[in-house]
C-alpha positions as CSV (number, residue, x, y, z in Angstrom):
1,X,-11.9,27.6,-47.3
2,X,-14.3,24.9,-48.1
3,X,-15.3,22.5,-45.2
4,X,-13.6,19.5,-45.9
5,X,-10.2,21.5,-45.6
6,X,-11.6,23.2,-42.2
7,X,-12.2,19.8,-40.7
8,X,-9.1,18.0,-42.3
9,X,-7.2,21.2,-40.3
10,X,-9.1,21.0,-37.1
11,X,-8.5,16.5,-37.1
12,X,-4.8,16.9,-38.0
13,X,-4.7,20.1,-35.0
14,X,-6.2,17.6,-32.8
15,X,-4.4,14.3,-33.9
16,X,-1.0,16.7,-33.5
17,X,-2.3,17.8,-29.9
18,X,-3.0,14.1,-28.8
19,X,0.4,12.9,-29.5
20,X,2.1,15.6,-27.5
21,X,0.2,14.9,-24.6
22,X,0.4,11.5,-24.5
23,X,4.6,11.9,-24.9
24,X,4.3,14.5,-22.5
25,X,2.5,12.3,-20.3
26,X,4.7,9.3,-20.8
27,X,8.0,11.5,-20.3
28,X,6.3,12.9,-16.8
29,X,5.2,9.3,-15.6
30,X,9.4,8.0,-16.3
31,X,10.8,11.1,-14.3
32,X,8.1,10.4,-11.6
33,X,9.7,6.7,-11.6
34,X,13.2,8.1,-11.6
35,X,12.0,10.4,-8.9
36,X,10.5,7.3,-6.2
37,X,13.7,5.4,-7.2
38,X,15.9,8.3,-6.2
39,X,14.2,8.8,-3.2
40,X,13.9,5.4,-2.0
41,X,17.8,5.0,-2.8
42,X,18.9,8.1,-0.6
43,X,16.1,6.6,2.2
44,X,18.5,3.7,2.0
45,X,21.6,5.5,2.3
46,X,20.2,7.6,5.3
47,X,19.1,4.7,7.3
48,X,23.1,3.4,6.9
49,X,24.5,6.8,8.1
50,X,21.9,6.5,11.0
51,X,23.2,3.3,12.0
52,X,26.8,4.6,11.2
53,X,26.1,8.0,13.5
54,X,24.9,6.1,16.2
55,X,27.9,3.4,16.3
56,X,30.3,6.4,16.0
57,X,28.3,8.3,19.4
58,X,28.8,4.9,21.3
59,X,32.6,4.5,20.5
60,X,32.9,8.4,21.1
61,X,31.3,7.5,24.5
62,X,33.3,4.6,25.3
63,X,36.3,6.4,24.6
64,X,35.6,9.5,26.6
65,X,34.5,6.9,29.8
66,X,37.9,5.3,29.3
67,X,39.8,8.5,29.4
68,X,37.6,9.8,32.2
69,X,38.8,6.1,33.8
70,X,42.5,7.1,33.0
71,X,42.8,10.6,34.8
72,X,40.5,9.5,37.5
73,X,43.4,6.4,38.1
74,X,45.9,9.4,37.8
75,X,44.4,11.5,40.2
76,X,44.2,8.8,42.7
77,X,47.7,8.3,42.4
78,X,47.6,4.3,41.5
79,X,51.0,3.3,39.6
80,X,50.2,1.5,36.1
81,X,50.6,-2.1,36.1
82,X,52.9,-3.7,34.0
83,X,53.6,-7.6,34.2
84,X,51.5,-9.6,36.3
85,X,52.6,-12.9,37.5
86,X,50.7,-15.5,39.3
87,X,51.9,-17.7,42.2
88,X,50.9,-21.2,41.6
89,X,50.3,-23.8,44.6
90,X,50.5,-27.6,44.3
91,X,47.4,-28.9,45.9
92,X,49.3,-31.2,47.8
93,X,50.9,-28.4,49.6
94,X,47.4,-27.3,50.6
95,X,46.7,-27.5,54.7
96,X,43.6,-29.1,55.7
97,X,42.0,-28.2,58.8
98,X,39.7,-31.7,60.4
């Protein structure tokens, strides 16, 4: 093989091993992208259930005080209320002591 064709093979090796690495380098930089977004997404998501976890441990608490409130009132023997009605007084009918 004459030189010319030994260096036309070894630029056109090269020039074929640049290009790959630069689209391998390009296709690892848009899956690191898709990656962060992902991950920022589902950081997002996590923060919401958080939230949603820690309303859901109050109302479970509230609930389980109110029930505790119920059989204590049970076990105390009080009679649940039903209607209540209110006596009303005319303030003229009011006694004044001098």
């Amino acid at each position: 093989m004459n030189q010319k064709k030994k260096i036309k093979l070894t630029s056109n090796i090269l020039t074929f091993l640049l290009i790959s690495l630069v689209g391998i380098y390009v296709f690892q930089v848009i899956e690191s992208g898709k990656t962060n977004y992902n991950i920022g997404q589902n950081q997002e998501e996590l923060t919401l259930l958080e939230e949603e976890t820690s309303n859901l441990k109050l109302t479970a608490s509230k609930t389980s005080n109110l029930n505790n409130i119920e059989s204590k009132v049970k076990e105390l023997g009080y009679a649940k209320m039903g209607r209540i009605d209110f006596i009303t007084i005319p303030s003229s009918s009011v006694a004044i002591n001098d």
